[in-house]
Backbone bond lengths (Angstrom), bond angles and torsions (degrees), N, CA, C in turn:
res aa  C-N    CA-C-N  psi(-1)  N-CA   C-N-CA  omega(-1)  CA-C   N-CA-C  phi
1 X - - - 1.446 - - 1.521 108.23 -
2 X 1.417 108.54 107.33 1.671 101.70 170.35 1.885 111.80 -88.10
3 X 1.697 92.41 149.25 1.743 91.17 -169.46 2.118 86.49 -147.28
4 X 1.190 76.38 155.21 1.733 96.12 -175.74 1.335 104.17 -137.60
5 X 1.455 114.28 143.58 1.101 129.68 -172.33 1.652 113.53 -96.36
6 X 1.696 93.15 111.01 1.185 103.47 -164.84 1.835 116.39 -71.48
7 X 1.668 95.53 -65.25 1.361 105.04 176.68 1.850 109.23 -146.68
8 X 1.164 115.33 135.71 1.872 128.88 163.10 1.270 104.65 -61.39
9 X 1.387 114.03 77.29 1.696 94.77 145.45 1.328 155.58 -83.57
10 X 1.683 95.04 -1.33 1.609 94.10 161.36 1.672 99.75 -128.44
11 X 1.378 100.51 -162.26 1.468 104.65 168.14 1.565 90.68 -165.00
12 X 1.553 112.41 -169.43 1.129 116.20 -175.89 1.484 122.01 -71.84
13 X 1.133 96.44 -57.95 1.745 82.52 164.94 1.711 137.88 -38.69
14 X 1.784 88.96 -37.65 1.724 101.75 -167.05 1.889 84.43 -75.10
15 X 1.452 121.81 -45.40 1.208 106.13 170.64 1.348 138.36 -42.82
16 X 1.253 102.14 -26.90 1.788 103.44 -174.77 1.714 107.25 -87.55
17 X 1.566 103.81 -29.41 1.524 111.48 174.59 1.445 110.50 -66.90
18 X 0.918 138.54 -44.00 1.741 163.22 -161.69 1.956 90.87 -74.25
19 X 0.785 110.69 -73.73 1.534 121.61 164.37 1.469 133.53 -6.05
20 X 1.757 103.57 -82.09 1.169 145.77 137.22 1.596 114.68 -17.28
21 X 1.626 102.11 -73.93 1.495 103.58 -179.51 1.459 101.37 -60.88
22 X 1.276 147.08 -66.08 1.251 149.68 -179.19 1.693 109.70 -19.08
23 X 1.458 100.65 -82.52 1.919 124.26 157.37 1.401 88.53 -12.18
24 X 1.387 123.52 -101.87 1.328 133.91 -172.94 1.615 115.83 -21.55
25 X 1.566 123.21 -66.64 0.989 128.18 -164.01 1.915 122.46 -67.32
26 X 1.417 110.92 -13.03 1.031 138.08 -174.30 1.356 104.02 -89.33
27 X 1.483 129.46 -64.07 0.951 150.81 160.76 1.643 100.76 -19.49
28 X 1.389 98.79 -75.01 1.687 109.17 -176.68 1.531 121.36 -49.39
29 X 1.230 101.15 -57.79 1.533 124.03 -175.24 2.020 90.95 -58.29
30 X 1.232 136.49 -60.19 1.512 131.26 169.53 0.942 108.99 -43.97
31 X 1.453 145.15 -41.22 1.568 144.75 -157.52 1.474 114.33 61.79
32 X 1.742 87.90 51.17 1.891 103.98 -178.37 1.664 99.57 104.25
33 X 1.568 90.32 -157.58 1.742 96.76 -143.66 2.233 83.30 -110.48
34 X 0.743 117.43 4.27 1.313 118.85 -178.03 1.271 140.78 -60.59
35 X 1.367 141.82 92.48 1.093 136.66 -114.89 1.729 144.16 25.27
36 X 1.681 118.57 25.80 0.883 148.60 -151.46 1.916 99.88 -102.09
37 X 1.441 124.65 125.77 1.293 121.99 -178.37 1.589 102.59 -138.42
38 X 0.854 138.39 146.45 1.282 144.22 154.26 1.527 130.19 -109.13
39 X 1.773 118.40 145.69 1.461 92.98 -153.54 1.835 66.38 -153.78
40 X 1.753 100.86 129.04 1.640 113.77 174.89 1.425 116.49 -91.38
41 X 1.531 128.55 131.60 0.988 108.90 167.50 1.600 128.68 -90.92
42 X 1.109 109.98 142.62 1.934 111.99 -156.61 1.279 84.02 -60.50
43 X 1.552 102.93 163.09 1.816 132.68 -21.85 1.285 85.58 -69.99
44 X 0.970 118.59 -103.88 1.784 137.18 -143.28 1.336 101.34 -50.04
45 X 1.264 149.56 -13.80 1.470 135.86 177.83 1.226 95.09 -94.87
46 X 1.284 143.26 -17.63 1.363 116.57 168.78 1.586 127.09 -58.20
47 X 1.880 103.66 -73.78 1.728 102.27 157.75 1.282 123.96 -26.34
48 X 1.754 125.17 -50.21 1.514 115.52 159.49 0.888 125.24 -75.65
49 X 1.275 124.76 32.11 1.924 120.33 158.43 1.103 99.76 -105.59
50 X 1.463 108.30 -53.10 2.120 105.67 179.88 1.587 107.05 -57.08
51 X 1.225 134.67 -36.66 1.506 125.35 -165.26 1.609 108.28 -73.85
52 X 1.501 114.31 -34.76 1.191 137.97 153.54 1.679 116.74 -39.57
53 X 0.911 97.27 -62.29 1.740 102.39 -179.07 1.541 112.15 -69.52
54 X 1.652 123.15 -32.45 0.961 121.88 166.16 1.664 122.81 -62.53
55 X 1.107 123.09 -18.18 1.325 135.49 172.08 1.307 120.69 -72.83
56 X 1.523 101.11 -48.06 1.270 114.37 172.01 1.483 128.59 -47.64
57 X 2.008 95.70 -58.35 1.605 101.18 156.85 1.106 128.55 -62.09
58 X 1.285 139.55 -16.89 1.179 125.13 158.58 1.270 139.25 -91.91
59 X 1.709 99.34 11.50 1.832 122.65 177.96 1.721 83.93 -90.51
60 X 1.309 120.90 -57.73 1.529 114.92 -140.12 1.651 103.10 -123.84
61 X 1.400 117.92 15.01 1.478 115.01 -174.08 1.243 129.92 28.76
62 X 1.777 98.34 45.96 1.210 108.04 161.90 1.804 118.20 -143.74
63 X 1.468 109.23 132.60 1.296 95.82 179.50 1.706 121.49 -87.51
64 X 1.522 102.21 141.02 1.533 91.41 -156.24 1.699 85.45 -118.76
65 X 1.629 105.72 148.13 1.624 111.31 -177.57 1.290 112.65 -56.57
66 X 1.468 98.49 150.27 1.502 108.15 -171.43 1.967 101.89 -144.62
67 X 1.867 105.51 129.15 1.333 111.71 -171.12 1.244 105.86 -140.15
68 X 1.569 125.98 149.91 1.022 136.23 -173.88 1.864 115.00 -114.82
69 X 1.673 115.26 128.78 1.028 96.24 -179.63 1.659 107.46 -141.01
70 X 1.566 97.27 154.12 1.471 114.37 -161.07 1.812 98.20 -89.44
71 X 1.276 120.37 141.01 1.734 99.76 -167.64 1.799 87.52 -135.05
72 X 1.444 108.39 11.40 1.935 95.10 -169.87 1.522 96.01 -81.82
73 X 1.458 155.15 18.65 1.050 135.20 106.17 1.290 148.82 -44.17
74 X 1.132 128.82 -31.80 1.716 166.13 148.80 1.523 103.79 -50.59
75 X 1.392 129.36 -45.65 1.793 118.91 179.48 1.027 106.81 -44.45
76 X 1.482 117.52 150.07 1.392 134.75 -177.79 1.606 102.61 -86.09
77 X 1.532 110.45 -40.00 1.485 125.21 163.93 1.447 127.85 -66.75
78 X 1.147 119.81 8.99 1.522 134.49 -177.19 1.347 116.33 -56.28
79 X 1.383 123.80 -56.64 1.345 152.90 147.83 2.104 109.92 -23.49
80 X 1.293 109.26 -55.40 1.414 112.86 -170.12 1.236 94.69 -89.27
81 X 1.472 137.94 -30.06 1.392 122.41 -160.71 1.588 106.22 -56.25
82 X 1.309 94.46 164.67 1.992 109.82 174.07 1.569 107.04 -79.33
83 X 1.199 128.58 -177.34 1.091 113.42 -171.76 1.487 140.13 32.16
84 X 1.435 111.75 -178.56 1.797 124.14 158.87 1.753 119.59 -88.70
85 X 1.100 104.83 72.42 1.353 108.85 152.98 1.276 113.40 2.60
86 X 1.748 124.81 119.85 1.815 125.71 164.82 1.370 89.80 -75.09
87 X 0.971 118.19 135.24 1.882 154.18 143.99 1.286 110.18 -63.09
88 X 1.512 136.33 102.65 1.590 108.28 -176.74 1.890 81.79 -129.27
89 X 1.461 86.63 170.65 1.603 113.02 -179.42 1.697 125.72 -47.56
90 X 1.149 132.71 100.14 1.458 136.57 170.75 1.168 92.40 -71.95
91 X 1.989 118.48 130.11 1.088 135.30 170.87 1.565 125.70 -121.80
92 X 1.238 117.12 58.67 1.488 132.66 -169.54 1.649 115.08 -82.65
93 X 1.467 103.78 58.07 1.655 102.65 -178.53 1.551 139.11 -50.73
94 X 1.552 100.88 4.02 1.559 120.83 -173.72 1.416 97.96 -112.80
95 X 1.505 103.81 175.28 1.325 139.37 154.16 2.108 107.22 -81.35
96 X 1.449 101.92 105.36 1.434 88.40 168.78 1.582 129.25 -82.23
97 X 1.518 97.88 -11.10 1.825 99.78 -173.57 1.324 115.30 -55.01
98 X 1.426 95.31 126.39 1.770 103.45 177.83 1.441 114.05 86.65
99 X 1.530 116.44 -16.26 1.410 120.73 179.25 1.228 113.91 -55.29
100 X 1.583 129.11 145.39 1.406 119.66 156.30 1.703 107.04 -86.20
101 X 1.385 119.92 118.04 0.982 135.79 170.31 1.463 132.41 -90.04
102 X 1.385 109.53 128.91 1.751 126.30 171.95 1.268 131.26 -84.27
103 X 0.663 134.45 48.69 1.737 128.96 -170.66 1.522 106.43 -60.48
104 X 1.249 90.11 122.59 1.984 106.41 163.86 0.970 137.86 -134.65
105 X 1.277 101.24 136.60 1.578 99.39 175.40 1.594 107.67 -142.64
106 X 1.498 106.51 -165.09 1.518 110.51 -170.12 1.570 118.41 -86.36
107 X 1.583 109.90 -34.49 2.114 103.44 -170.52 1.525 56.95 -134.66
108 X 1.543 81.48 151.99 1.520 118.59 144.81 1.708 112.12 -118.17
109 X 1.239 127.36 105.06 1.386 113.72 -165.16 1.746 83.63 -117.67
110 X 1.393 120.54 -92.05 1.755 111.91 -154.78 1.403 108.06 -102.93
111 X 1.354 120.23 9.46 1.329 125.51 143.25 1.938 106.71 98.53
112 X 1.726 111.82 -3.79 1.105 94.10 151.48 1.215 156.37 -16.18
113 X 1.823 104.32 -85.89 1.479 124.85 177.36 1.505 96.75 -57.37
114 X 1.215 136.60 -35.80 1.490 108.99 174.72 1.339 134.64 -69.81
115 X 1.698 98.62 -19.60 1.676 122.13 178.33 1.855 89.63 -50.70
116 X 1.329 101.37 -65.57 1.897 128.73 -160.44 1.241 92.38 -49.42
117 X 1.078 122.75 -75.24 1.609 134.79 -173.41 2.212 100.49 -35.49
118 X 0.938 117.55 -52.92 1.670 131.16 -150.16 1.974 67.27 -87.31
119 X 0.955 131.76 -82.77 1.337 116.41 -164.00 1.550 114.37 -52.69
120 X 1.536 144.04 -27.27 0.958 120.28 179.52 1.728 113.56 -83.73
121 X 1.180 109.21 -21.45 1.297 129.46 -156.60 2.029 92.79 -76.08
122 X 1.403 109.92 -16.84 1.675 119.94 176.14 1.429 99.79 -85.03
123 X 1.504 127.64 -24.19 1.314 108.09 169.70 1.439 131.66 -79.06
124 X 1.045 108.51 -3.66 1.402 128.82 -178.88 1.254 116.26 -79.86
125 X 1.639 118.97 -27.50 1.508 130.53 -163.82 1.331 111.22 124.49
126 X 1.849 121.78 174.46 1.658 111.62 -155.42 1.438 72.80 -120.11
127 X 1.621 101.09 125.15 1.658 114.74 145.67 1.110 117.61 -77.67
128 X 1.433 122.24 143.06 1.191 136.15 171.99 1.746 100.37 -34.34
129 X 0.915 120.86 -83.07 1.271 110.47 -172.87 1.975 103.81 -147.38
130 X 1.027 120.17 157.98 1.491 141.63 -145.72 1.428 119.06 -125.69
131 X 1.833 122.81 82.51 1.286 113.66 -137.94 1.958 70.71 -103.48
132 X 1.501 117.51 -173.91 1.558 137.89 -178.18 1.609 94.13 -138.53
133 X 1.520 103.96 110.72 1.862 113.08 151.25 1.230 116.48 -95.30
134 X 1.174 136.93 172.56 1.156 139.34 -175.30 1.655 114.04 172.03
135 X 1.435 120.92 144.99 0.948 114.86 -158.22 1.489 113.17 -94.54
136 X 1.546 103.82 -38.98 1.399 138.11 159.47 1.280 140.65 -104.60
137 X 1.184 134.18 103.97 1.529 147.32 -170.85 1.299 100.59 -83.99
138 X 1.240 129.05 124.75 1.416 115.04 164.71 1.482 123.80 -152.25
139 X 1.304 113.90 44.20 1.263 148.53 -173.50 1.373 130.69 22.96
140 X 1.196 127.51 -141.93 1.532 120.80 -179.56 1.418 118.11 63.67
141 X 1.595 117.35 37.18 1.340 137.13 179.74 1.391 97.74 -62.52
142 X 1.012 94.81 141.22 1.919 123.53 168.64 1.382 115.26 -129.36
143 X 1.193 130.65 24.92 1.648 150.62 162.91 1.239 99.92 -155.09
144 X 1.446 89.79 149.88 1.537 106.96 169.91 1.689 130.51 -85.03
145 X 1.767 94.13 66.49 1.871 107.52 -176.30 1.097 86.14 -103.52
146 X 1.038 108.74 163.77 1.796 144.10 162.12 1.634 118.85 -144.58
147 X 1.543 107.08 117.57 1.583 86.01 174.74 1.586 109.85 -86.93
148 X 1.466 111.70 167.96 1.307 143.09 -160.94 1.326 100.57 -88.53
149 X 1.157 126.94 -55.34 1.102 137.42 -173.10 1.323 116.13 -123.77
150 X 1.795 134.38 124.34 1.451 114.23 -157.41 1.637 90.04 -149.29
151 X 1.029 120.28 139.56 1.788 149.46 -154.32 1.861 79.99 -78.64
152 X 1.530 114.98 -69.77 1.270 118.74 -146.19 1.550 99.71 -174.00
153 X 1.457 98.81 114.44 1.740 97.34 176.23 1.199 112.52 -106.41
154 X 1.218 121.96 137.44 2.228 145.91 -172.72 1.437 103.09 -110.92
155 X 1.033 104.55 161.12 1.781 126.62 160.34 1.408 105.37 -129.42
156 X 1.564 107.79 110.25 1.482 88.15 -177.34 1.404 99.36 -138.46
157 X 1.505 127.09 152.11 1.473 128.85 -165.04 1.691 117.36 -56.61
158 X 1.391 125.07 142.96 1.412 97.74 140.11 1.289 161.30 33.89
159 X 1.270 106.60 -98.29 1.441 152.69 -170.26 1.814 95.82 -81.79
160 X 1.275 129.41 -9.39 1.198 134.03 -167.64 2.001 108.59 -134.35
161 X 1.344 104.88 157.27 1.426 104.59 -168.92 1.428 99.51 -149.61
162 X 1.297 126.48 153.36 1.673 139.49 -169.82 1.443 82.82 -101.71
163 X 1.788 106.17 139.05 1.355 114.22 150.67 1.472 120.66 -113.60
164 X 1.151 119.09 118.52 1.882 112.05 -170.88 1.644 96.06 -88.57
165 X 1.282 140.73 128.42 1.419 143.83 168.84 1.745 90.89 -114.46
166 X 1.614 109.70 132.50 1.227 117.61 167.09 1.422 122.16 -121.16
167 X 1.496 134.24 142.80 1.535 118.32 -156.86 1.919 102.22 -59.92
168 X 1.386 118.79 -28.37 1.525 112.66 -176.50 1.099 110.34 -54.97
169 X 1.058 123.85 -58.40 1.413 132.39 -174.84 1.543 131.37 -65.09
170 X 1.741 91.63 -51.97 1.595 105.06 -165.47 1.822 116.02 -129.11
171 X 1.863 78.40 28.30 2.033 95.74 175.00 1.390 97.19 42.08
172 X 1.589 146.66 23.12 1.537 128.67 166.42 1.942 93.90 -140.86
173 X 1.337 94.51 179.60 1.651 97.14 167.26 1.645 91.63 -153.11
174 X 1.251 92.53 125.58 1.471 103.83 167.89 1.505 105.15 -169.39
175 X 1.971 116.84 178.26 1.273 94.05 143.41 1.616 97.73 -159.36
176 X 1.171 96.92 163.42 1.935 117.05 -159.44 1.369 84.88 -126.09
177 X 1.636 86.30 147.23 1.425 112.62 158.37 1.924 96.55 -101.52
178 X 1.030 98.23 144.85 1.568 111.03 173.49 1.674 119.45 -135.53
179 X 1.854 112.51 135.12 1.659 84.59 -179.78 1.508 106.44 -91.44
180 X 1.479 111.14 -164.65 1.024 114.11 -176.99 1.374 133.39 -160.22
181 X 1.014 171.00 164.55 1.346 156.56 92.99 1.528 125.23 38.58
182 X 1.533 95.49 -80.12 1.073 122.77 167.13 1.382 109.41 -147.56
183 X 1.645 115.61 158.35 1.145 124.86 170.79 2.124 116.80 -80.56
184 X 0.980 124.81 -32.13 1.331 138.54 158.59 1.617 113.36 3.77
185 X 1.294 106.67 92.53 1.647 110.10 -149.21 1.132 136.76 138.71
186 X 1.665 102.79 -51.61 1.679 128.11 -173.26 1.798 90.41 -70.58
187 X 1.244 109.11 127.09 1.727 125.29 174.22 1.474 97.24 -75.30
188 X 1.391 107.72 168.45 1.704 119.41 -175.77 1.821 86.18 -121.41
């Protein structure tokens, strides 16, 4: 797949601001940190749930639970994909019943992985209620999700795909739109 780098829309700084506002807005929208948990969906919504929570504790001096969950069982596309799907570890160290819950991750594009995520996240137990962060909105939904809380919303073609790089993962933080070939890859 050849891809070219279209445009930087964040960088590290805009990352740490983007962050922050998120931290903040969650915070607010809960009315504090009180029964409040957040849980990322892999890869990239995990690191942004912990960087998230770290904000938090240092908005409200309190550390609030933080879980990671694996949803490539949960795709509706599981079945068509190529290959064997990696299976990796769901790490939900709490009790979610009654929790107000965060789920995050990096794009929200056609609203799948959030479908997957909201259905596995019911096997676990019923949170009080089930908010969506996200860092990037970038539309072209094919379910009816909406996140709750959103970093920065784009319109971007087709023919083009968001890349989220986070320092855990990919030693940088930024994120580019890039075109492409195909998009085949780009997470929802």
């Amino acid at each position: 797949m050849s891809e070219s780098l279209k445009h930087r829309l964040i960088d590290h700084a805009g990352m740490e601001r983007t962050i922050n506002r998120l931290a903040t807005e969650i915070v607010e929208d809960n009315h504090g940190v009180h029964n409040l948990a957040l849980i990322g969906i892999r890869t990239r919504g995990a690191p942004l749930a912990e960087r998230i929570a770290e904000k938090i504790q240092k908005l409200e001096g309190h550390k609030i639970p933080v879980g990671v969950l694996d949803i490539t069982l949960y795709r509706d596309d599981f079945m068509t994909s190529t290959g064997i799907p990696e299976v990796k570890a769901t790490e939900i160290p709490f009790d979610i019943h009654n929790m107000n819950l965060v789920l995050v991750d990096d794009v929200l594009y056609t609203g799948r992985t959030s479908r997957a995520a909201i259905e596995a996240i019911m096997d676990y137990g019923r949170p009080s209620i089930i908010r969506l962060a996200v860092l990037i909105d970038r539309g072209h939904r094919e379910m009816p999700i909406q996140g709750d809380f959103i970093g920065r919303k784009i319109n971007i073609s087709p023919g083009e795909a968001v890349k989220v790089k986070l320092t855990q993962i990919d030693d940088v933080d930024e994120v580019v739109i890039i075109e492409s070939a195909s998009t085949v890859g780009e997470t929802d």
